[in-house]
N, C-alpha and C positions, 0 to 999 in steps of 0.2 A: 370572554374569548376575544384574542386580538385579532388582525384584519388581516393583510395580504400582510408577509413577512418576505424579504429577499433575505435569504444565507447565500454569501459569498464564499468559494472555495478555487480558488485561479491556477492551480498547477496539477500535478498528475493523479491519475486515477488510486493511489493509497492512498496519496491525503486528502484526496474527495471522502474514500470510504472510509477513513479515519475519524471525520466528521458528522458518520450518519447517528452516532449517538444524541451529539447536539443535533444536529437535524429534525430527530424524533420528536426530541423535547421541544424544542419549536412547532411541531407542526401536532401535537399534544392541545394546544393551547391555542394556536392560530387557524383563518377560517383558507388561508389558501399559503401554499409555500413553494417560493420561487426562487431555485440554487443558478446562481449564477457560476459558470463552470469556464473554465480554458478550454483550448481545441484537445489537451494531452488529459484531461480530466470527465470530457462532456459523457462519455460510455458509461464509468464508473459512476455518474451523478442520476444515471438513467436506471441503476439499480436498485437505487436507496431505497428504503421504504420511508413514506409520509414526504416523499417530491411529489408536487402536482403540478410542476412547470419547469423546464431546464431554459436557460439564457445563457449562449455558448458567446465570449469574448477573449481575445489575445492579450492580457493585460502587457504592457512592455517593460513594465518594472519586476513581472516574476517569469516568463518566460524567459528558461535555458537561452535560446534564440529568441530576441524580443525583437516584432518587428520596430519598427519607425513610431512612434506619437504622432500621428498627424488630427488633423480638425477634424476629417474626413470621419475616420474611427473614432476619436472620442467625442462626438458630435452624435455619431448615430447609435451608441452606446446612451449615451443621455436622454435622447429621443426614445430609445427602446424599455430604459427606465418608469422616463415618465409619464410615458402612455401604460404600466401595470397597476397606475395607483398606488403604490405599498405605504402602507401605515408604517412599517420600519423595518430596518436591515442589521444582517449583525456581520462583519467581515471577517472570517476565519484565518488566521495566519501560522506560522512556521514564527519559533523564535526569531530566527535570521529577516522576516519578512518586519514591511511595514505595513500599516493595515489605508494612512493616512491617503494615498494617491486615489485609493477608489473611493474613498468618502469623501474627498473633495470632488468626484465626479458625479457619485450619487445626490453629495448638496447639490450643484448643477442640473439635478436631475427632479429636484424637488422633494427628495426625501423627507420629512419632517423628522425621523430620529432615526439615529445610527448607534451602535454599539461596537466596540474593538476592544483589545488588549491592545495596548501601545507604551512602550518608553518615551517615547518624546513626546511632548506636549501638543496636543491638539489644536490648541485655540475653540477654535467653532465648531469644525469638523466633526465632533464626537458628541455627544448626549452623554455616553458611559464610556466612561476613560477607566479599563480593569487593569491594573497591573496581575502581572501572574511569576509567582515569586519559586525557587526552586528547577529544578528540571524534571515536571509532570512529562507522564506519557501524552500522546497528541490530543488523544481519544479524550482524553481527560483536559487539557489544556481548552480544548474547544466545548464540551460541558460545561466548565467552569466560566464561560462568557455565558453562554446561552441562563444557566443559573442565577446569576449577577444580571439576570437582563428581564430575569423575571418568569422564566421557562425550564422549570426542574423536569427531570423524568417523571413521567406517569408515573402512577402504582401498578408492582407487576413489570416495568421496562427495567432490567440490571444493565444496560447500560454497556452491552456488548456489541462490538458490528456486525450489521447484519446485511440481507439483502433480498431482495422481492422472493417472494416464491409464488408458486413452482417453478424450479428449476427444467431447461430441457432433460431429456431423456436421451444422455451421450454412452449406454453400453455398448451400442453398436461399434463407437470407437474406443473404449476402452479395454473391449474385450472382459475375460471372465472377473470378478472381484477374488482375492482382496488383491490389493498393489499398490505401491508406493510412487507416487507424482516427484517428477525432477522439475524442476524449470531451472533453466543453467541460464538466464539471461537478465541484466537489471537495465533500467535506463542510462544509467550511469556506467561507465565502461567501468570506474573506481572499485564499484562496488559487487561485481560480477569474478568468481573464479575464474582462471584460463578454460578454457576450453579441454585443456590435456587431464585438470583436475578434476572436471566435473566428469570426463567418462568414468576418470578412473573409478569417482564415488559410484557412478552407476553401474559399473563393473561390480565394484565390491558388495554394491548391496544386490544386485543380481544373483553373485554366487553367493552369499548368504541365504538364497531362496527365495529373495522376493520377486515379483512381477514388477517391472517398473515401466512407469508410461511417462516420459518425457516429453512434457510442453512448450509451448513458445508464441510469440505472434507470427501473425505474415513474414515478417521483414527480418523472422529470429531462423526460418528454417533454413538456413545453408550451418548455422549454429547448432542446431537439434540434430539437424540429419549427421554433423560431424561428428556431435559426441555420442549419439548411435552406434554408429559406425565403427570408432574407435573401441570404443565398450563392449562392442561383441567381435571384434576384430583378433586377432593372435594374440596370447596371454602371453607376460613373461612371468607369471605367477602361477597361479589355482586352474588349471584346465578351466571353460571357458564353457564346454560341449555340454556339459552338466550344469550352466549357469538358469536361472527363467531365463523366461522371456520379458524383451524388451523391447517398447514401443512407442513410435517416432509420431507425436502429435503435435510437429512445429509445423503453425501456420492453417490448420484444421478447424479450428475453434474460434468460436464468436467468443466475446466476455462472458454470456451468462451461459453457453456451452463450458466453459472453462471454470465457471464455476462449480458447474454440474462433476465436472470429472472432479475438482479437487474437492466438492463436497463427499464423493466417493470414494477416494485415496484415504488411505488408512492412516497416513502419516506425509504431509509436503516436505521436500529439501528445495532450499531456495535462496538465492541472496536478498539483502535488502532491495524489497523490489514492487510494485503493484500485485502481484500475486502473493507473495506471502501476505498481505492486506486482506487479501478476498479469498486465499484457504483460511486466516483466523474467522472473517463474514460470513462464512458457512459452518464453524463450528471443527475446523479439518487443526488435531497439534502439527505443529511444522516446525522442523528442525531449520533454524537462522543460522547461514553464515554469512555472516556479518561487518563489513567491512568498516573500522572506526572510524569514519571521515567523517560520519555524523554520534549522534550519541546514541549508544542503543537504547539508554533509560527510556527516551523518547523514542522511538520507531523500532524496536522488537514488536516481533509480534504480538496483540493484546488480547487480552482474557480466553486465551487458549492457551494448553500445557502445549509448553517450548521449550527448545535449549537453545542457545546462543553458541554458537564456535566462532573460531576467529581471535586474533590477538588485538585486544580489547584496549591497550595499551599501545600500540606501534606509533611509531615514528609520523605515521599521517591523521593519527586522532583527531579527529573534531576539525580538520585542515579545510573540509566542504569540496577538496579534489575531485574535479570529477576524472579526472588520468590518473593513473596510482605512482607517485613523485618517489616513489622506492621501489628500485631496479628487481625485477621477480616475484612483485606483488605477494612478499611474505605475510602479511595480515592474514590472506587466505590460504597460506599454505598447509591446508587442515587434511592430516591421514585419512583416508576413507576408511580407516577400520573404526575411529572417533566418530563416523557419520554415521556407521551401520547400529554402534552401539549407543547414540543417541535415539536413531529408529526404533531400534527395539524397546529402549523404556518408556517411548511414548505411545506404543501400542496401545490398544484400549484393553482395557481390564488390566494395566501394568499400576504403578504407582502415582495417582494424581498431584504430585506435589511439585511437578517439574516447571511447571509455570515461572515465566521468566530466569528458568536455570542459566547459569552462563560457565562456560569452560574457555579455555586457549587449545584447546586439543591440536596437537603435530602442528605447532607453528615452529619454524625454524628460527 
């Protein structure tokens, strides 16, 4: 058994929980596991199962907004290091990331070995210098360090995301079962439908007959309550009066409330976003739409039946946009009757095979 282990994970709360696989497998084999998190990561790291310690830092080379590098903060970053003792560290990254800044902090910090995936050359910095070849999903991207590092999955772990249970007890706000989960909001503006598209989806799967409960954070409800609103507002279609019900749970919910509801949801609609992360960590299929700025290979949702909408191809592919650099944000311009009939085949008892499906459905 190995000794105190730090996993590093610096950005937002999916690809914290992207990472609870290797996690696991880490903390399978080590006697204490301590995830160093971002301030936009530190919640989702408090889910994981097999943390027994979170260490919340701003790194300034992956923070969207990075603050300033000053001695100050990466001084008392190094202090806080090296007062956990850790026998070794493994630093999880994003293609686009480098793993190298923090493991020149953590040597600073006394680490004796460190592990990364990295293109460029280390020097000292590293112990385990992995290349990782292809474009794996994340989940698997960060396995494949923890693997190479000497930390396979248990026997019995398949290597899906997961997260603490038990979950709270959210009917009181969801109302009756079954119903379908919206979350109309991503961190990224790039990657989020308008606001005009998402009611329309939750209109249309409304009048289709489902319940749909509509989530969001704090800072998402003038968002939730819009597309509400809109969505059950005068129809220039299908009568409206005959629709379910639909309901407004922007800003209501903790993370592991939110887990609770989308473990409950029969089916999540979402963009690429922290929450379509943590409906796959409960086990919830979720229909991905999907904006190409990044690669879906890598950040669809994983080891849950999904379908992919969105123009897979457009003009901003792979761009890392976080504004959508094409007037009308066509990538998302997906029919909501493509969304309802996504829903429906991911129902449970429908066909299991839909797992990483992908369509263009109503892009213009």
């Amino acid at each position: 058994m190995t000794g105190r282990v730090l996993v590093a994970r610096l950005d937002n709360i999916g690809d914290v929980l992207l990472a609870g696989p290797a996690v696991r497998a880490v903390a399978a084999r080590a006697e204490h596991v301590v995830l160093l998190a971002g301030p936009r990561g530190r919640v989702g790291a408090e889910l994981l199962p097999g943390v027994d310690e979170v260490v919340e830092w701003c790194a300034p080379w992956i923070d969207p907004e990075p603050p300033e590098v000053t001695d100050e903060s990466v001084g008392a970053l190094v202090e806080r290091v090296r007062k956990l003792r850790l026998d070794a560290a493994l630093v999880l990254t994003s293609f686009h990331q480098s793993p190298l800044p923090l493991a020149l902090v953590l040597r600073l910090a006394g680490v004796p070995w460190i592990g990364a995936i990295s293109d460029d050359y280390p020097g000292s910095l590293l112990d385990l210098r992995l290349r990782a070849d292809g474009d794996p999903p994340e989940a698997e991207r960060a396995l494949s360090l923890a693997r190479a590092a000497g930390f396979p999955l248990p026997d019995g772990d398949d290597g899906a995301l997961a997260v603490r249970r038990p979950l709270p007890d959210t009917r009181a706000l969801t109302g009756p079962a079954p119903f379908v989960a919206v979350h109309p909001a991503a961190s990224v503006p790039a990657r989020q439908p308008t606001p005009e598209r998402t009611a329309a989806i939750v209109a249309a799967l409304a009048e289709a007959g489902h319940r749909v409960v509509v989530t969001g954070a704090p800072d998402e409800r003038e968002l939730t309550a819009r597309v509400t609103a809109e969505a059950t507002g005068p129809a220039t279609g299908p009568a409206r009066g005959d629709a379910a019900e639909i309901v407004d749970l922007g800003g209501a919910t903790s993370l592991p409330e939110l887990a609770s509801v989308l473990a409950a949801a029969r089916v999540v609609v979402a963009p690429n976003t922290g929450p379509a992360h943590l409906a796959a960590a409960v086990g919830t299929p979720v229909v991905s739409l999907f904006a190409p700025v990044v690669p879906s290979a890598r950040w669809a949702p994983y080891g849950v039946p999904s379908v992919v909408l969105g123009d897979q191809h457009a003009r901003c592919a792979n761009t890392r946009a976080r504004h959508c650099p094409v007037p009308g944000h066509p990538c998302l311009a997906i029919d909501p009757a493509d969304v309802v009939a996504a829903v429906d085949a991911l129902l449970p008892g429908r066909d299991g095979g839909l797992v990483g499906a992908a369509t263009t459905g109503g892009v213009s």
